[in-house]
N, C-alpha and C positions, 0 to 999 in steps of 0.2 A: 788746747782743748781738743779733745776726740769730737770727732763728728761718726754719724751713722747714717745710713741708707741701706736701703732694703733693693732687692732685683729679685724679679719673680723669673723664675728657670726652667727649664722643661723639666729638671729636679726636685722642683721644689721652691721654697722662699729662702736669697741669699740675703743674708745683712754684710755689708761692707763696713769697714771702720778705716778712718782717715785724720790721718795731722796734718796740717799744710800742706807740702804736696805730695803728700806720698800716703798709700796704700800700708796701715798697722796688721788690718785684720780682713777677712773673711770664709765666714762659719754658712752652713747647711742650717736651716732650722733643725733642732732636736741634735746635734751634731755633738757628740762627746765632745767635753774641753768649750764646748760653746761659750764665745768674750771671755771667754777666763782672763783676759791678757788685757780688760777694761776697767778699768776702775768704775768708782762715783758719777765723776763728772762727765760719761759720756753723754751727747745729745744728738737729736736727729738734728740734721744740716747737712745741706748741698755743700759738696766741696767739688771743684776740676775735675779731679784724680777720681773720682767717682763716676766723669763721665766714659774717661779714660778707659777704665776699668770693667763698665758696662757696654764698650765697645770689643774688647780683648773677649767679654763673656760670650758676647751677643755672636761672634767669629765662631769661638772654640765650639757652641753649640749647637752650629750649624754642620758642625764636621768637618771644619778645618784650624788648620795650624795658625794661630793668630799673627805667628810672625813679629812681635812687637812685646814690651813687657811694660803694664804701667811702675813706675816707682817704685818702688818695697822698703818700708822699713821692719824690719823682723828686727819684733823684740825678744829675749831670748839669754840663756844662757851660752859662754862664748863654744861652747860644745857643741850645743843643737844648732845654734849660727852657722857653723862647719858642715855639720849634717843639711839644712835646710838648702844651703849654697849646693853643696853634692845634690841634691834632689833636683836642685834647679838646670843640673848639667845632664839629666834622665832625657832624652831627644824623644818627643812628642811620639805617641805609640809605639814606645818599646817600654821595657820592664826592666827591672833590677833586682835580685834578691836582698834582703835583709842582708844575710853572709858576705854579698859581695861588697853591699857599703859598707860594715863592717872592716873585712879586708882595707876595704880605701882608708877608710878613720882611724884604722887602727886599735878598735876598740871590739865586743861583743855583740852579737845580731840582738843579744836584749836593752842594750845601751841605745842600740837605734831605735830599736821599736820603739823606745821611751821618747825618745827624740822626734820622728816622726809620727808619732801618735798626738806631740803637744805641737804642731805646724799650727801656725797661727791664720795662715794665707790657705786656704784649700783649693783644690783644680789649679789655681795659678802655679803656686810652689808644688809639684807634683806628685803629692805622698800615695796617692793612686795608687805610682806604678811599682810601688816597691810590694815584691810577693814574697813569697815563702819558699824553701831550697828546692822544693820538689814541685815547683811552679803554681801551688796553690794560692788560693784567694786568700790572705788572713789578714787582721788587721788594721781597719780602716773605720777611723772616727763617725764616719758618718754613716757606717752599716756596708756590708759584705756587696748586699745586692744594688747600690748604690754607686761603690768601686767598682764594680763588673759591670756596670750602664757606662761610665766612662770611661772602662778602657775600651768597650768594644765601640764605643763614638768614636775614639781616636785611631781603631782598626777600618774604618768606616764602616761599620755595621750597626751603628748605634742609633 
């Protein structure tokens, strides 16, 4: 069974979702794709991973590099799985174009965007820092000006 939890963010309200021990899901409130990836039977419950996870948060928002990763189960088709994993290799305050994951995947910057747009984990699995060829902002499930409060937190100026 999915379990849910909520964390309140300097962001905003996060909901977390979790199975045994590992980290399914978490969404921004109002966050395109928001639990898409939940069924029915999800229910509010304390699970571990939830503490876990509220620790990793509670670091990254203070403006630093947490250092540690809780669990991750990313659910997903074996494609975005590929992309998701690549996101996860984006080193804490740097950036990546669309193009260049692309290039790595092997596939089109609109395959990714499609990919990184359904990230099921947000700020953890890094879909932030992926921009656009000409270094623009674009992109980002949970709103432009939202991506841009966390990259410049992880420039330290956030």
């Amino acid at each position: 069974m999915i379990h849910l939890w909520r964390y309140e963010s300097p962001l905003g309200l996060i909901t977390m979702a979790g199975e045994g021990d590992a980290l399914v899901g978490l969404w921004l409130e109002r966050q395109k794709h928001f639990a898409s990836t939940l069924g029915p039977d999800a229910a509010e419950g304390w699970l571990p991973v939830f503490g876990e996870t509220s620790r990793w948060l509670d670091i990254y928002f203070s403006g630093a590099e947490p250092g540690f990763m809780p669990r991750l189960d990313l659910r997903g088709t074996p494609f975005r799985q590929v992309v998701w994993k690549d996101l996860l290799a984006i080193p804490y305050g740097e950036t990546v174009s669309y193009g260049e994951l692309a290039r790595r995947v092997g596939t089109s910057p609109r395959a990714i965007g499609g990919a990184v747009g359904h990230n099921p984990v947000s700020i953890i699995v890094p879909c932030h820092r992926v921009i656009g060829a000409d270094a623009c902002l674009t992109g980002y499930a949970g709103g432009l000006e939202l991506k841009a409060r966390l990259l410049l937190l992880e420039k330290g100026r956030g």
